[in-house]
C-alpha positions in Angstrom: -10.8 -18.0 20.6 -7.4 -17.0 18.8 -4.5 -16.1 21.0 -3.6 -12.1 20.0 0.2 -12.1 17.9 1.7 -8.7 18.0 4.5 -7.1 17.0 6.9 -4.6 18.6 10.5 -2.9 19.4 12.0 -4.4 23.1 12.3 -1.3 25.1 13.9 -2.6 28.5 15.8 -6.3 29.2 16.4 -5.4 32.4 14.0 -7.6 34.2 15.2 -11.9 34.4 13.3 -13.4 31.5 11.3 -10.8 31.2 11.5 -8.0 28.1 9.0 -4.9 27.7 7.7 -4.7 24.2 6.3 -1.2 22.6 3.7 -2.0 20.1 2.5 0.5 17.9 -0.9 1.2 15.9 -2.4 3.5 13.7 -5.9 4.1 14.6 -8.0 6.7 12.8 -9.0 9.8 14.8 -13.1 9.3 14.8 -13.7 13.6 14.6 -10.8 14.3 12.1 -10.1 10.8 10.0 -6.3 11.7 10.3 -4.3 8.8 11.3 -2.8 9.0 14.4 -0.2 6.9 16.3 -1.2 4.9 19.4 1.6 2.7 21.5 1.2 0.4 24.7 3.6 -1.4 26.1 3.9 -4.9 27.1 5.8 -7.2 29.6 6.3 -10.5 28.2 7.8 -13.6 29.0 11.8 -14.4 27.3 12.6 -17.6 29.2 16.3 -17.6 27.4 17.0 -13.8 28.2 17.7 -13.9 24.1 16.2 -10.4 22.7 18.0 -7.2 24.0 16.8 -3.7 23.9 16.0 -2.2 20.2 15.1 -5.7 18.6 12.0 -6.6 16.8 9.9 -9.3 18.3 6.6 -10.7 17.6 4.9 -11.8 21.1 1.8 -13.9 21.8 -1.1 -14.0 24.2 -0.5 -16.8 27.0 -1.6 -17.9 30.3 -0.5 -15.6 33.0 3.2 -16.2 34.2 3.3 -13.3 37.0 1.0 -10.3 37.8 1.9 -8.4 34.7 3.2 -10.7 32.2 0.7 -12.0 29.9 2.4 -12.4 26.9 5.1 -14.6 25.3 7.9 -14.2 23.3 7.4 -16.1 19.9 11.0 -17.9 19.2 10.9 -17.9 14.9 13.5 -17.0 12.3 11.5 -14.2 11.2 11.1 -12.3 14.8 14.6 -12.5 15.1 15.8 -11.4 11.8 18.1 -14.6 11.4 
């Protein structure tokens, strides 16, 4: 089965090697068929403590590293804008 590649905006560093990534979707409302805005966040894994709050990352489904962290950060030119 393919590992899950998402997108999002780092919301907290805070944690060692660990970043929280809020990734947003648009999801249509079944009653109404507006779009509307859904979010979750996710903890995920930055060995290198290399993204800081307000970046754009792309993260990636991984074996479990601690209780909540089940994603990964993906290191590529194009997640860190370089």
């Amino acid at each position: 089965m393919p590992r899950r590649v998402l997108q999002g905006t780092v919301v907290s560093d805070k944690g060692d090697k660990t970043v929280v990534v809020n990734v947003q979707r648009r999801v249509m409302h079944p009653l109404y068929k507006k779009f509307i805005t859904r979010s979750k966040r996710f903890s995920a894994h930055d060995p290198e403590n290399r993204f800081k709050q307000g970046d754009m990352v792309r993260i990636i489904e991984c074996a479990p590293v601690s209780k909540n962290k089940r994603f990964a950060v993906v290191y590529d030119d194009a997640a860190t804008g370089a």
